[in-house]
DRENVEXVEX-259659 format. One record per atom (N, C-alpha, C, CB): residue in three letters; y, x, z. Coordinates in steps of 0.05 Angstrom, whole numbers, plus 5000, padded with zeros to 4 digits. Atoms other than C-alpha are relative to their C-alpha. Glycine has a CB too. Example, Ala and Ser with C-alpha at 12.3 -4.5 7.8 and 13.67 -1.06 7.14 Angstrom:
BEGIN
ala497650185000;ala491052465156;ala502450185000;ala500149805025;ser497649844999;ser497952735143;ser502249855014;ser500950094971;
//
This chain:
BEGIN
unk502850054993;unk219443280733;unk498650265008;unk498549874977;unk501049714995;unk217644090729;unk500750045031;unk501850244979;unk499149874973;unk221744180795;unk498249865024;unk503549945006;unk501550194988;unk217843520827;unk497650205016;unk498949774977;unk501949954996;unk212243890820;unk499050245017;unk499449994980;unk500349704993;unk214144590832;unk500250005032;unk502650204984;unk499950104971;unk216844330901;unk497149955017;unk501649714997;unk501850114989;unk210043950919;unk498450185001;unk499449794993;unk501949744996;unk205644580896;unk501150245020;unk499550154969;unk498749824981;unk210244980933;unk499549985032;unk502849964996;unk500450154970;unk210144580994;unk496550095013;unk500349584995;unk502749954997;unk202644510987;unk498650305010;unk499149934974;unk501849664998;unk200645260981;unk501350055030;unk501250324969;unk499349904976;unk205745401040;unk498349915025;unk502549945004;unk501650154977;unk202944861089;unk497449985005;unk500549795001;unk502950024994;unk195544811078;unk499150285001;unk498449824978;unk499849775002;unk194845561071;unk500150045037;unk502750094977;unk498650044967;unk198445551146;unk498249845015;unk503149835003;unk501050134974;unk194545001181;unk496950055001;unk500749685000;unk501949815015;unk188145311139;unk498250215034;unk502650274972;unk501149714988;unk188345921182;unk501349965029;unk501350334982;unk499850134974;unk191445631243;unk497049875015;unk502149754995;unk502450154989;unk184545231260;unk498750214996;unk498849724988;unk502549824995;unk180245791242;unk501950155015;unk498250174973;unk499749814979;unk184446301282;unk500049895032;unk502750144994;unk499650004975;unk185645881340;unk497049855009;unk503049855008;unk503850164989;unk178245471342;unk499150275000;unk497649744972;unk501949805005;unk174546111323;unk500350265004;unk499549994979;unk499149754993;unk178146771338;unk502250015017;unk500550144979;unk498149984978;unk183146611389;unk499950245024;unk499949745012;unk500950004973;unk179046781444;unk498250335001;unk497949695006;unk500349755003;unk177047481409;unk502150174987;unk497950024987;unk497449925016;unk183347671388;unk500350395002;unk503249815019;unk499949664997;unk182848471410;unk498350044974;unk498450175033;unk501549945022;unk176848451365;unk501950044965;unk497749745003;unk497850065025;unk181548211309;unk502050124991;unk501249795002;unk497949855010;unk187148661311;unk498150214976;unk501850185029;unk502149745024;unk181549171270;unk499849804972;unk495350095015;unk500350265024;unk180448561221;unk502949974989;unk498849665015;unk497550085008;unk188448461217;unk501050254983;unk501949915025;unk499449775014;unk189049221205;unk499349974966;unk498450255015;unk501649985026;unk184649121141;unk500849854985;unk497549955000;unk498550275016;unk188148391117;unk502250174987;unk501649715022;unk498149875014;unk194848831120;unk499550114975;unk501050195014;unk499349785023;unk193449421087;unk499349914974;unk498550265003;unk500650135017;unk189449111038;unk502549854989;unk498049875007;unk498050125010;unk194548621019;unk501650224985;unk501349865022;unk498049845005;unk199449171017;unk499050154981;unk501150135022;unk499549865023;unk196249680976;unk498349874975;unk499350305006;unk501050065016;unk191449280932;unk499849704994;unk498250135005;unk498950305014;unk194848600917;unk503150014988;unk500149735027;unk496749975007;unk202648710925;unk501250194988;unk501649995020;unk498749675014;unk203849470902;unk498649964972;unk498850375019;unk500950025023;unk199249370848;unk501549834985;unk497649935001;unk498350175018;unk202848820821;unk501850054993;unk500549825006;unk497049895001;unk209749040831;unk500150224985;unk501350065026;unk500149835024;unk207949650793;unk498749944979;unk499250235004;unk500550015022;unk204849310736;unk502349804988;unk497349944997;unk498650195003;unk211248930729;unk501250174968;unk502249925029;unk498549865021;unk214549070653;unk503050135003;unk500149824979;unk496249874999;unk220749650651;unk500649985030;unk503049754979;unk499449974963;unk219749750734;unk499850314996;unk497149845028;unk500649674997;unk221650470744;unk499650045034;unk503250244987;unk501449954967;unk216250690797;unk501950165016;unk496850205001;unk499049914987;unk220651110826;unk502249875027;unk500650124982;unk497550144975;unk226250660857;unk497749845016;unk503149734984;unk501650144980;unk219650220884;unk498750285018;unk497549794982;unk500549794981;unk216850890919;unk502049955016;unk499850294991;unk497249994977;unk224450940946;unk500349715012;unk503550074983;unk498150294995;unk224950200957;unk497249975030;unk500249664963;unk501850154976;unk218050221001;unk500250235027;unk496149954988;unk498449814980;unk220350891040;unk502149855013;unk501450254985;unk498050164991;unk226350501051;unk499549835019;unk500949874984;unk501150214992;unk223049881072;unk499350145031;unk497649894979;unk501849864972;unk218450361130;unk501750035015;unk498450304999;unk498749884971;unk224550641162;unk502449805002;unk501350364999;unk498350254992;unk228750001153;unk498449855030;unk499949754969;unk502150174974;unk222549691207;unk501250245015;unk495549964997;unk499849744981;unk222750301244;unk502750045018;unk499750264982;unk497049944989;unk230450311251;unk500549705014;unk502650104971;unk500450234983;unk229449581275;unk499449975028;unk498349884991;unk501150014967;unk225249751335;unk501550245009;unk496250055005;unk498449904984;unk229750331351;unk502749965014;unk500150154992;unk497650064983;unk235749891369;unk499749695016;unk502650004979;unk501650204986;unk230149441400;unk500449724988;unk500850005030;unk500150205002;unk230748841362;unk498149884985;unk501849964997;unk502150054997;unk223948851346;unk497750225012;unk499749914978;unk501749654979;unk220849411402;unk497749835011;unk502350205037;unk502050084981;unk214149261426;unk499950305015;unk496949884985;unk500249724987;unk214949841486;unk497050025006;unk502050025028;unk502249904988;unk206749801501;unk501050135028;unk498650214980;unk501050014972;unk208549811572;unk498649735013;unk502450085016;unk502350244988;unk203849431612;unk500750005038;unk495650134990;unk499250024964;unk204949141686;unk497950075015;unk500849695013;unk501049934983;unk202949441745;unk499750344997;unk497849835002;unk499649735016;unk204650121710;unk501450215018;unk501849954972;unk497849884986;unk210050341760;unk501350005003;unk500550115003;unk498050005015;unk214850271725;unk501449595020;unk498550044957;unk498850274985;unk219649581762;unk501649884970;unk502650085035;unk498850205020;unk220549001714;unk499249765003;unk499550054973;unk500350274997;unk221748311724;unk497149954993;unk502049834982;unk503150135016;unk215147831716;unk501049854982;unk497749815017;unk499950085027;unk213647631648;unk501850134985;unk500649754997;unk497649815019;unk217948291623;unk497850084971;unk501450375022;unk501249995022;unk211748461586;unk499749834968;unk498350005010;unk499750185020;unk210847831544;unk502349814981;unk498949885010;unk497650015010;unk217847841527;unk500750204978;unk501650025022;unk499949775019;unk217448531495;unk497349934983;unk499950335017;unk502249995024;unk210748441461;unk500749784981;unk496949955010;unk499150105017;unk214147871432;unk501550084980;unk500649875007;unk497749775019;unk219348251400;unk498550044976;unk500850375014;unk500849935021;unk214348571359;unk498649824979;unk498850165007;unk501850115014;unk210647991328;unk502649924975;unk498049745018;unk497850095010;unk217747851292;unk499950224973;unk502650005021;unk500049855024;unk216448471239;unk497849754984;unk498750375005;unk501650115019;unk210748071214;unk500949704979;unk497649955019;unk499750255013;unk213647431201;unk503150104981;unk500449705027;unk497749725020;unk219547851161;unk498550024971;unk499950425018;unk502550005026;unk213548091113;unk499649754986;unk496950065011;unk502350215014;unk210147411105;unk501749774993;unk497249895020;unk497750175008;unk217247001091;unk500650244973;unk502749935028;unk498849805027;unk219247561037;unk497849934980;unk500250385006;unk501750075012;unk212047461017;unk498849764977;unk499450025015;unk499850264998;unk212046731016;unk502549914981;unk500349935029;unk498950025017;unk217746720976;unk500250114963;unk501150045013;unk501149775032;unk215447210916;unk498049714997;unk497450465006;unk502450115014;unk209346680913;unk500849734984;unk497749935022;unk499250145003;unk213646150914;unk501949964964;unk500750015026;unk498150065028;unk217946380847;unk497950114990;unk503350124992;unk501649995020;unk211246590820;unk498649644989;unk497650235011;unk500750205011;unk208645920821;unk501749864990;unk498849895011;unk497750135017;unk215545650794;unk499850034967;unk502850135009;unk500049875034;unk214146120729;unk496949934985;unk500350425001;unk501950175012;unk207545850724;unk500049694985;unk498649985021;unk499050345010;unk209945100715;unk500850004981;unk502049855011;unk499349955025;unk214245320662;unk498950034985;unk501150114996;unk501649935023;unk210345640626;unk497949774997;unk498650295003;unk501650235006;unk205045060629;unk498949905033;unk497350104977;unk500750234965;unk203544560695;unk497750005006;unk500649645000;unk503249984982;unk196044680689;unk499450295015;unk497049974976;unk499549784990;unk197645360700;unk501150035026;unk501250104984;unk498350084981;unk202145200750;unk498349955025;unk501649774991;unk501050084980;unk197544830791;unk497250195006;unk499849704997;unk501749874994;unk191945350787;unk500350245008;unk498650004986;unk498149804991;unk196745890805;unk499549985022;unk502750004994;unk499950084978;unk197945460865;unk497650055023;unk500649764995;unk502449904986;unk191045440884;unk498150275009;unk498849894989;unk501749764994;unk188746070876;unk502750235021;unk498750174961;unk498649894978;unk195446260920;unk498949895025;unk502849964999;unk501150134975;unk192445810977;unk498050155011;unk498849744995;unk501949904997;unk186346100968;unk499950275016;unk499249994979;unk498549814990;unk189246850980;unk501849995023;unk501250054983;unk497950004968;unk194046681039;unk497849925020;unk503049725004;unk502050154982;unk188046361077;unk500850275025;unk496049954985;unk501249834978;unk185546981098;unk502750205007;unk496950184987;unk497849814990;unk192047401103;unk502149885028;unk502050054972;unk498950274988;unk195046721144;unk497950115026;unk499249634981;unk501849874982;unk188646971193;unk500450205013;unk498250044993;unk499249644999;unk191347671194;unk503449955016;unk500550204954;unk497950054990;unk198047351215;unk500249955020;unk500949894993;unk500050124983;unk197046941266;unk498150195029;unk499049744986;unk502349834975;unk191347491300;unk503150285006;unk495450224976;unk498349854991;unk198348001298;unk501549915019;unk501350074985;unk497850134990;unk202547431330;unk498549845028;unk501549814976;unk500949934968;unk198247351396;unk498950165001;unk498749855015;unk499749794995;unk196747911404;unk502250125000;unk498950094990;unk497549964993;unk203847971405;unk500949975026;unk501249874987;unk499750274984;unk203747431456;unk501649735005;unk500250075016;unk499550235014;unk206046901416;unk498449855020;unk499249994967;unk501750195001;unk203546281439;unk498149894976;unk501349855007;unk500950245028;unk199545821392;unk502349884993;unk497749725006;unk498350195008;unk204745341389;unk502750174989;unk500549775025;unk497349935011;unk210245871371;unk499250094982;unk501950175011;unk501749905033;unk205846251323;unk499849874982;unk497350044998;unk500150235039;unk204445601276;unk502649964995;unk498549604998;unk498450005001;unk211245391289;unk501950204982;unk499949965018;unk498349805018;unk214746061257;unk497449994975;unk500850385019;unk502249995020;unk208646101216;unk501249694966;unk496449885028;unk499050335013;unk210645331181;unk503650144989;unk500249635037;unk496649905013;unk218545621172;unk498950274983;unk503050125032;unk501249775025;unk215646211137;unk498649944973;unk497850185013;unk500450235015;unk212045781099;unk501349874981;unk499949855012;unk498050135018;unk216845421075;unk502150174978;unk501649865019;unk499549865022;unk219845921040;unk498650084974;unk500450175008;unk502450075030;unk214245850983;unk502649804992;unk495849795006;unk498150175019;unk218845250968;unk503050114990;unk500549735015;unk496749815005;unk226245630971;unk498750164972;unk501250315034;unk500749805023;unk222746140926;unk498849834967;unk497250205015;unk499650075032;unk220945640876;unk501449834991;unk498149924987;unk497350145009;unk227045170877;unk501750244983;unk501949885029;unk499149795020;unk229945860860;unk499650134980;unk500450125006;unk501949865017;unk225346110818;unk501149754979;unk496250045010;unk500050135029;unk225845470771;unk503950004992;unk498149585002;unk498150005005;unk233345550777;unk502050214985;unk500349945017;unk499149735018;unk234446270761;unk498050114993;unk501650215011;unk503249934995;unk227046390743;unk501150374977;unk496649654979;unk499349645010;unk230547090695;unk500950125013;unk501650094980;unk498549914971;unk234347310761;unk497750095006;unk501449785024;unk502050024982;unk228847140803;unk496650184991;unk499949665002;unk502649845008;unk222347510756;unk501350245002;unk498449934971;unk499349765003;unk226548110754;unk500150125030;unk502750014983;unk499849934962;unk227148110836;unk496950005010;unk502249695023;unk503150004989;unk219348080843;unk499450225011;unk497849964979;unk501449694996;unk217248730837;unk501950155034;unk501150264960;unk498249874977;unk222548920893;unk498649845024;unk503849934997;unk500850134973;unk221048380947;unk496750045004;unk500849675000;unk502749924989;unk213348490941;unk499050255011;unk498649974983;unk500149704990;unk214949210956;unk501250005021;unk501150214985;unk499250024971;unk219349021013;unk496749905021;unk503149715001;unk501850044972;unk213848611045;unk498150175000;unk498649735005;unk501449755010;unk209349121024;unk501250165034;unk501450164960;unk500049834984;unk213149591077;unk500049905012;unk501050155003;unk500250104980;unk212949111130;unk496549965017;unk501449784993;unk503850034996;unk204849031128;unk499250235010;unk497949954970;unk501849654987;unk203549761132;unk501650085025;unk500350354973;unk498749914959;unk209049911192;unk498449925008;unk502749865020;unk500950114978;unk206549431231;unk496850035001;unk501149715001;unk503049844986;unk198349591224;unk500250274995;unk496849914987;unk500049634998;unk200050411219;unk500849905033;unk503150264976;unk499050024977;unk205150291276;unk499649915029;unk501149914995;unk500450194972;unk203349781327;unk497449884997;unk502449745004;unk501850044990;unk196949591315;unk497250165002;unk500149824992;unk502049784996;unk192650241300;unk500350225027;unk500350174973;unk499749834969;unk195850581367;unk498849895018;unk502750015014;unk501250204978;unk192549941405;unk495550094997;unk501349534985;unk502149855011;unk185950131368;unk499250275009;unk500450024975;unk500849724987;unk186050891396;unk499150015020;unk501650175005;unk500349864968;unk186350771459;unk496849895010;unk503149855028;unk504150035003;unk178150501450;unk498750184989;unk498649774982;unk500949725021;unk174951161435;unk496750015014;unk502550395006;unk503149985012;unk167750981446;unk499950004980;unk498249835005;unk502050035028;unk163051011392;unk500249775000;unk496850094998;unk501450335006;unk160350331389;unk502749864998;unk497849845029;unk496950165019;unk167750071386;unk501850094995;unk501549805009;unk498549835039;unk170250641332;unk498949814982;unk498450414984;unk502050145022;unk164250331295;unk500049694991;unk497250035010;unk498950315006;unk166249611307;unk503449964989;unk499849825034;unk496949955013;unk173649781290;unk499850034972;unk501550285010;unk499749825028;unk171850181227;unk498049724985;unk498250434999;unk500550105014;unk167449601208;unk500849714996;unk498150075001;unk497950175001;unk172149001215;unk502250124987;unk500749915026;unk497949905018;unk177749401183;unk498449964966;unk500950375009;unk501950135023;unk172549431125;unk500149714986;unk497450005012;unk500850365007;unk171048651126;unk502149924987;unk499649765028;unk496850135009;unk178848511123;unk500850144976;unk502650065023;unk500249835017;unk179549041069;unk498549804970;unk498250255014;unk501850125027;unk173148691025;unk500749754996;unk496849985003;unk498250294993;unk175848041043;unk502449964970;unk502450085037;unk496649935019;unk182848201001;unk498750094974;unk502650315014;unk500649895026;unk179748590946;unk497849794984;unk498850325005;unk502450255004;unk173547960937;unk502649904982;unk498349755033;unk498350245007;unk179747470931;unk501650154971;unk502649895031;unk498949875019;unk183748000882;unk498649944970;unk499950285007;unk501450025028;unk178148010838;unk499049754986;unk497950155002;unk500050275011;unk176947280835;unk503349914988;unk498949795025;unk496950045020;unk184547170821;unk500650174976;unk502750075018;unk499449825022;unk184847720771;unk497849754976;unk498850425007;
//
């Protein structure tokens, strides 16, 4: 009956979480999506340093050290990815000079939206064997776990979907990988209730993996897109949408805490 449940909260947080931030990104920020990469910068990092590192280092008998090495690791694991191009966004753009088939661009910018969904499946699975260890321990717990994970992915689910056109994802491929990413909330807590002493001891690691996937990709690929706007008036709209996405993450932290 525990697994019933753990399954359906699982499911739940993955999918409504996903279709959540699907309607607000594609009704409401589709159509400002440049604006949004500054907003996505802020979801990442946030996430990364003041939800997932925090956690993973308050885990009991975690020696910080191998998580430092494990998120070093992580940076030049991405990094060593896009140097044998099998996730390169080259930022060349057509009409450049440069001779490349049409539609070479939106072939490469795809490439890159593939680090993110990496992150938010590694992610997606940590949440998934947290809410498994919730059930156990007690099912009201369980299910308020659940919710207040929903709650938290909303806006990071926003942050996803604004990396992945701007990639030049479509919509329809974005939810699509988005929904299989997803679904790994459930893998993570079929496994979680199966090896849930395995599986709590592997936390602290995978939240530090996706951890390095969040910060590559807004250091990397989406603060270089950000430079190349060096008015004032949109530094000042950059620096204060990074902000928003930032207060955003740390609001939700402190209500889940």
């Amino acid at each position: 009956m525990i697994l019933t449940w753990i399954i359906l909260a699982t499911l739940s947080a993955g999918i409504i979480s996903i279709f959540a931030a699907a309607s607000l990104s594609f009704k409401y920020l589709a159509s400002i999506v440049e604006n949004m990469v500054s907003f996505s910068v802020g979801l990442l990092l946030a996430t990364a340093f003041l939800h997932s590192l925090p956690e993973a280092f308050a885990a009991p008998g975690i020696d910080s050290a191998s998580l430092f090495s494990l998120l070093l690791a992580g940076i030049l694991f991405f990094f060593a990815l896009e140097k044998v191009a099998l996730l390169r966004h080259n930022h060349h753009h057509e009409g450049d000079g440069h001779d490349h088939h049409e539609g070479h661009d939106r072939e490469e910018a795809g490439k890159s939206g593939w680090m993110i969904l990496v992150g938010d499946g590694v992610h997606n699975f940590v949440d998934g064997v947290l809410i498994a260890a919730a059930f156990i321990a007690n099912p009201e717990v369980g299910i308020l776990t659940a919710i207040a994970i929903i709650a938290h992915e909303i806006p990071q689910e926003i942050g996803n979907f604004m990396v992945l056109l701007n990639a030049g994802f479509s919509k329809q491929r974005a939810l699509f990988y988005n929904l299989i990413c997803g679904l790994l909330a459930v893998v993570g807590g079929v496994l979680g209730y199966l090896f849930l002493e395995q599986s709590q001891a592997l936390i602290p690691y995978l939240l530090v993996f996706a951890s390095s996937s969040f910060i590559y990709i807004a250091v990397s690929d989406l603060m270089p897109q950000m430079n190349r706007r060096l008015q004032i008036k949109e530094s000042l709209k950059q620096v204060t949408l990074i902000l928003c996405g930032i207060g955003l993450v740390l609001g939700l932290s402190i209500l889940h805490g």
